[in-house]
Structures are given as C-alpha cells and as structure tokens.
N, C-alpha and C positions, 0 to 999 in steps of 0.2 A: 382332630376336629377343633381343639381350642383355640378359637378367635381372641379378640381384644375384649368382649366380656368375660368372657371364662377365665381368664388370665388374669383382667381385674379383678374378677371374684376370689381366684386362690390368692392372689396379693392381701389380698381387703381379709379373706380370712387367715393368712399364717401371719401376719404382720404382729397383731397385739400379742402372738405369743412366742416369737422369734427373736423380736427387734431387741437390743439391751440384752440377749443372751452371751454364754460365752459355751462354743464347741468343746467337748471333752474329743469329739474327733469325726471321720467320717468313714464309715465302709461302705462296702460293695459287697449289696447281699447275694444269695445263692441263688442262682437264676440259670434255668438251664435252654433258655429261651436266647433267641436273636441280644447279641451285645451291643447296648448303646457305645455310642460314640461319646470319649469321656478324654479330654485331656486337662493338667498334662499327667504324666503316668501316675498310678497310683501312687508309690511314695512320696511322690516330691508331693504331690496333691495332700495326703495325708498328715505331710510336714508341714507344710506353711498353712493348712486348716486349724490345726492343733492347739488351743489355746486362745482362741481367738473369738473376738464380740462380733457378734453380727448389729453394727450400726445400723443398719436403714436395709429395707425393703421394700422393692419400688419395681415397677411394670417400665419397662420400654418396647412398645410395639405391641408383639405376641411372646415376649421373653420376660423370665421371673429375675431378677437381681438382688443376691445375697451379699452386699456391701460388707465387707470385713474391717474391725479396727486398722489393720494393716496395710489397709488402701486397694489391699487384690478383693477384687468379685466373684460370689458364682453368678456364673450366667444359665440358664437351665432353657432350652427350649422344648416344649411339651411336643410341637408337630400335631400329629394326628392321636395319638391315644394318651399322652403322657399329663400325667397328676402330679400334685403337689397334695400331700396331704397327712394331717396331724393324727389320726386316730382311724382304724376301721377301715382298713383298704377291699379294693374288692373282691380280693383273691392276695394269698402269702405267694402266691408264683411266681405272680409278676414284678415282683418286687427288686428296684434293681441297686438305690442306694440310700442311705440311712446317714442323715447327719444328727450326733448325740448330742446330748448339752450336759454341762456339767452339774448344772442344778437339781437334775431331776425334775420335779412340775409336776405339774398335771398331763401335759404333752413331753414327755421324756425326749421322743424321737421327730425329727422333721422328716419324710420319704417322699422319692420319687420312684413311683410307679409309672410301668409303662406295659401294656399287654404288645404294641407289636415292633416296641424298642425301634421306634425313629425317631425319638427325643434325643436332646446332644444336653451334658453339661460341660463345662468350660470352666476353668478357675483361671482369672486373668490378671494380670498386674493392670497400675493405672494406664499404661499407654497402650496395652494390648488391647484393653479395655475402649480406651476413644476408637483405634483403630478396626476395631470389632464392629461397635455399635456408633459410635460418633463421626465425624468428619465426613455428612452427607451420606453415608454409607444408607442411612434410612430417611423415609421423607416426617413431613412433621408428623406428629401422634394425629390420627384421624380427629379426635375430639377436641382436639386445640386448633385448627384448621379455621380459619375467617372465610369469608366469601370471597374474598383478594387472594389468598393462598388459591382457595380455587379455581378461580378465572386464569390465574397466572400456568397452575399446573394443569391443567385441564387443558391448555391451548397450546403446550404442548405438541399433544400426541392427538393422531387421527383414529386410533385402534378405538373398536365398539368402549363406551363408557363403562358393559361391564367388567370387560378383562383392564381396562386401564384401572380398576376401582382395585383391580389384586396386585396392584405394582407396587411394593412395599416401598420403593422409591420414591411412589408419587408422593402415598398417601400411607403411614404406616401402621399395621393394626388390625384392617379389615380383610376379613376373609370371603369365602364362594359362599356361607349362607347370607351372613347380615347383607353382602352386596346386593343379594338376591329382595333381601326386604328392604332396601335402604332405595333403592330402584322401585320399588312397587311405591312405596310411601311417594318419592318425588315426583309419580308419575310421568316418570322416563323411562322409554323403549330401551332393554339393555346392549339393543342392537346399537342405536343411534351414534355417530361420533364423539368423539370429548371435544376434539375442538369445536364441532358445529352448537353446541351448547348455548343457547341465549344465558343473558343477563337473568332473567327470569327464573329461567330454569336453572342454573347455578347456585340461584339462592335457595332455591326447593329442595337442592339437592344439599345446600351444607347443612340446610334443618334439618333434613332426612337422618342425616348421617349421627349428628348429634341424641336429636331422640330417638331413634333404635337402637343406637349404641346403648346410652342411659337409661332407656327400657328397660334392657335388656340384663344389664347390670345391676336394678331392681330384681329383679326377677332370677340373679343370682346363674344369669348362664341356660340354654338349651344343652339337654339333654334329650339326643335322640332317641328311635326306636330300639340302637344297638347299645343302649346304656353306657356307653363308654368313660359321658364327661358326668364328673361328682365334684363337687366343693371338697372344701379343706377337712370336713365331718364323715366325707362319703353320703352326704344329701343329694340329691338331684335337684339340677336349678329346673324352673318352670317357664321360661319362653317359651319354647318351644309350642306352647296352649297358644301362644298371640303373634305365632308365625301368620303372616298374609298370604304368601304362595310358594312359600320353600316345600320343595315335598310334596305339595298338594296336586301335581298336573293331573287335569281330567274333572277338578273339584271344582262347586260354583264359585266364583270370584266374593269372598265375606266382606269385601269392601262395595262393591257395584254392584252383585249379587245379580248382575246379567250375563259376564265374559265368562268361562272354563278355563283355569290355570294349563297356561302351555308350558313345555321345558321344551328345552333347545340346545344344543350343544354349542361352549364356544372357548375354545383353546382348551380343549377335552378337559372340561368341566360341566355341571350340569347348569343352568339359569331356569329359573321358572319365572315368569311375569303375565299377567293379563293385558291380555290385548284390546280391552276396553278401557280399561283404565292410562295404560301404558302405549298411546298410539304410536 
C-alpha cells in the first residue's frame, strides 16, 4: 500500500538517523515466509555494503534511496506491505533484512520488513542506478509537476484520468488511494478522459495533487483498517481520518453531504468518487 506519502514519511523519518552513518554490514534475517526479490547476491551485496557511509537519503517516486560513500545505492521498494523502520516492528517474522551500523546509537539497526514479501531491494552502481531509476524511466515526482507538465502529459493519452493518474510514467509517485482523493478534491469524474481535460480543470487537478499529497504527509501516511503501513517508530500515520471517498462507498458524501460515495472498477483497481461533486 505505500504511496508517495508513506514513503516520504519513512525518508523524513530514517534520514536524521541514517545519513553520516557508516554500515558495520547487512544481513538477511530468518524469514520462513515468501523471499523478497534482493540483488545482487548476498555476498557481493554484503561486500561492497561493508564499511561504507550512507551519504544521503532520498525518496524517488514510491522508492527508498540509501546513497553509499561509494557511489552504489540501495534501492528498496516497499510495494504493498514493505517498511522501513528503526525500532519496534510489528511482528520479528516478517523481518527480512537488517542493515547494522557501526556506531551503535540509539537505533543500532536500519530493517526492512515485509509481511507478504513483494518488496525488492537492489544494491546498484552509478549507472545501474540512472538506468533503473533515471533516463525517463519515471515521469516527474507528482509534487514537482507545474500546470504545463500537466497539460502537456495529460494530452497525451485518452485512458480515464484515473488509471492515467497510476502511470508512474506520466506522473511518478501516486498510487489507487490518493488518486482516488486527489480526483474528489478536483472535482473530476475519474472516468472522464486525460486528454479531454480543460484548462481549468487541469489546474484543479495540479492543486489537488499537491495538497493531498502534503496533507497527507502531515499527517505522517494512511494507515488502513489492515494496519499494515507504520512510520519509521511503528506509529500509525492519521489520514486516513481525512479520507473524502476512499473506502467510504455507500457513505454520505463529507464534502456535498448530498451524493453516496460510488466505487467502480477500473483497470481492476477499486476508484470511489461522488457523483455530485465529481459530474
């Protein structure tokens, strides 16, 4: 489930006590659960981890970035259940790999947990690295996006505005819930085309995009009914309380407070949007 908040929230929280460190190493803990997807193989990974400053830590997209003095990266991508996190997991089970530091601290250990191990980490050199994540490979970060970014990518493609809003191509970042709020907020049907989009509504929608994001990032990340997403503490973020129609179908509309939140299927995903609000 971690979107572009939840991702900036574990950035924002492992960063002050990661960055400037130096790895005494990394293992792969005892997990008798589904094996992530982890290259390159243990040793070589272990060897060129070894000894090394983690310079900078930094979000790209829905992906964590553990910058090495060395110039190689981890790349960690969470997917649907995967955490980063310094203290108090939510279970020792799911626990799948442990980078140490040498200093000891406060936070001894960095972990990546995952209950149903669809997370991927990657240890990359510099150009695996651009080739991964750089050379168009992803569209701009959702929250850096202008109004011009959007008229230009949006005209595009004719696919419903919500499934073009999960094109990590278009726009990189945004997931099936905030699209789902980010659509209520502009007051755009998530059926409607991308390219038929006015001027208007274009701008509606990079505001949208911007303040639910940032909301939501306040608010430290949604954590749903299935408890899965925690911060870097094992806290639960609070959006989730200022969802407009995620979840809700059947509910009175909290913004119009006359429409019933519909869901709808589209590119077997779920969309919920009001139909008063969102003609």
């Amino acid at each position: 489930m971690p979107e572009l908040p939840e991702v900036e929230t574990m950035v924002r929280g492992i960063r002050p006590h990661v960055e400037g460190r130096v790895l005494a190493g990394v293992r792969k803990c005892a997990c008798s659960c589904r094996p992530l997807s982890i290259a390159p193989e243990w040793r070589a990974l272990r060897r060129r981890a070894a000894g090394q400053r983690v310079v900078a830590v930094r979000r790209v997209a829905k992906r964590i970035v553990l910058e090495l003095g060395s110039g190689d990266a981890f790349v960690i991508e969470p997917r649907m259940t995967g955490l980063m996190l310094l203290a108090d997991p939510p279970d020792e089970g799911h626990l799948r790999v442990a980078w140490q530091f040498a200093d000891g601290g406060e936070y001894p250990t960095l972990w990546f947990w995952d209950r149903r191990g669809l997370g991927t980490i990657r240890l990359f050199d510099p150009a695996e690295l651009s080739a991964a994540i750089g050379n168009g490979r992803l569209g701009i970060d959702a929250l850096l996006m202008s109004e011009a970014d959007w008229r230009e990518r949006c005209a595009r493609t004719a696919r419903p505005i919500k499934v073009a809003l999960l094109d990590q191509k278009l726009a990189a970042g945004i997931g099936n819930l905030y699209a789902s709020e980010i659509l209520h907020e502009a007051g755009i049907h998530p059926a409607r085309a991308a390219d038929s989009l006015s001027r208007k509504r274009i701008a509606r929608l990079c505001r949208a995009v911007r303040d639910v994001l940032e909301r939501a990032i306040r608010h430290e990340g949604s954590t749903l009914s299935d408890g899965t997403y925690r911060n870097a503490l094992n806290a639960a973020g609070s959006y989730q309380n200022e969802h407009r129609v995620y979840a809700r179908a059947g509910e009175r509309c909290r913004t119009c407070d006359r429409g019933a939140i519909r869901r709808i299927v589209q590119a077997q995903r779920a969309t919920f949007y009001c139909p008063v609000c969102q003609r």
